[in-house]
C-alpha positions, 0 to 999 in steps of 0.5 A: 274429128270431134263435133267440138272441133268442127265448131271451131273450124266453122268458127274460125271460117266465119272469122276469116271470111268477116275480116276478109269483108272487112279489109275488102270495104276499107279503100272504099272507107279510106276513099271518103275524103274531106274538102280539106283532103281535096284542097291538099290535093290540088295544092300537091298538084298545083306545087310551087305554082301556089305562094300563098297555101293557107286559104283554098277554093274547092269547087265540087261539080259533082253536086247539082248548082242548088246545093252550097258546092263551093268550100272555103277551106282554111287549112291552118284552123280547119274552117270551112265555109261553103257557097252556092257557085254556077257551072257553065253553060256548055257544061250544062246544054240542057239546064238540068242544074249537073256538069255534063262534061268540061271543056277547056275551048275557047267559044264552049262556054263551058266550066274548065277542071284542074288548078287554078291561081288565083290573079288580079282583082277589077271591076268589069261588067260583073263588077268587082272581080277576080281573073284566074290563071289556069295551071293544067292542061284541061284549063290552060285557056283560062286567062284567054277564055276571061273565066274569073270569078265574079258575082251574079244575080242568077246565083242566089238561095231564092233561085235555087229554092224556086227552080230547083237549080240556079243560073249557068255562067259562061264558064265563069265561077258565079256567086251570090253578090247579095249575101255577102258570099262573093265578098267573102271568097274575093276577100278570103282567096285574094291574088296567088292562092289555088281555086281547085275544081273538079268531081270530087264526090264531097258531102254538101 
């Protein structure tokens, strides 16, 4: 076999073995997903729990409480905007500002994954807030368990800036009442939408 050959061969090995690389590394490419993507998701999986599909909530409790980890997605222009949002403390026994685990117990005071619907609007010790249904196994006490969504002075930019972390709820999805953010979701989400939470991995 010629020397000429030889290269050939090596070339196309080294070929070979770069494609290889290449389609090895695309599920983990392909895995990135969106806030959109994730809202899709939920709406798949809520199906015809859900009437109104434009407008999702996208709680993503893989980030810490400090970082904007709630998105606002608007499916029909492709607009997000995104919020600081509490955990709850059965979630987070020690204060590090990280979901730990979920529970769906009542007495756990824990945040709750899966699908949510959004419900009625009232005003209670929080103020103006939003009762939510939970459509899943792992969330299914959310009614009983009273989780909503409702504003709250622990949830704030300056908190998190000077601790690092911001307050935990009792379960409950907390927002900044001073910044014009739990206007926005209660305004934007209002009754019979999806509010969908979990560890989704997105970028904040």
């Amino acid at each position: 076999m010629t020397g000429r050959t030889l290269s050939a061969l090596a070339l196309s090995r080294r070929s070979l073995i770069a494609g290889a690389a290449t389609l090895a590394a695309a599920p983990a490419l392909a895995s990135s997903r969106s806030p959109a993507d994730v809202a899709r998701e939920g709406l798949f999986r809520a199906g015809n729990a859900i009437s109104h599909r434009d407008v999702v909530g996208v709680a993503d409790f893989t980030a810490p409480s400090r970082a904007p980890r709630f998105f606002l997605v608007d499916l029909a222009s492709g607009r997000t905007t995104t919020h600081l949002v509490s955990h709850g403390r059965g979630s987070d026994p020690d204060h590090s500002g990280y979901v730990e685990r979920f529970s769906n117990d009542e007495g756990s005071n824990a945040s709750s994954a899966g699908t949510y619907r959004t419900e009625d609007y009232y005003v209670g010790k929080h103020g103006r807030s939003q009762r939510l249904e939970g459509l899943e196994p792992g969330n299914s006490n959310a009614l009983a368990r009273a989780i909503v969504i409702h504003g709250a002075w622990y949830v704030s930019d300056a908190i998190a800036a000077q601790h690092g972390k911001i307050g935990r709820s009792e379960g409950c999805f907390a927002f900044d009442e001073t910044n014009g953010s739990l206007d926005e979701v209660l305004t934007r989400l209002g009754p019979g939408r999806l509010l969908y939470a979990g560890r989704f991995g997105l970028s904040v």
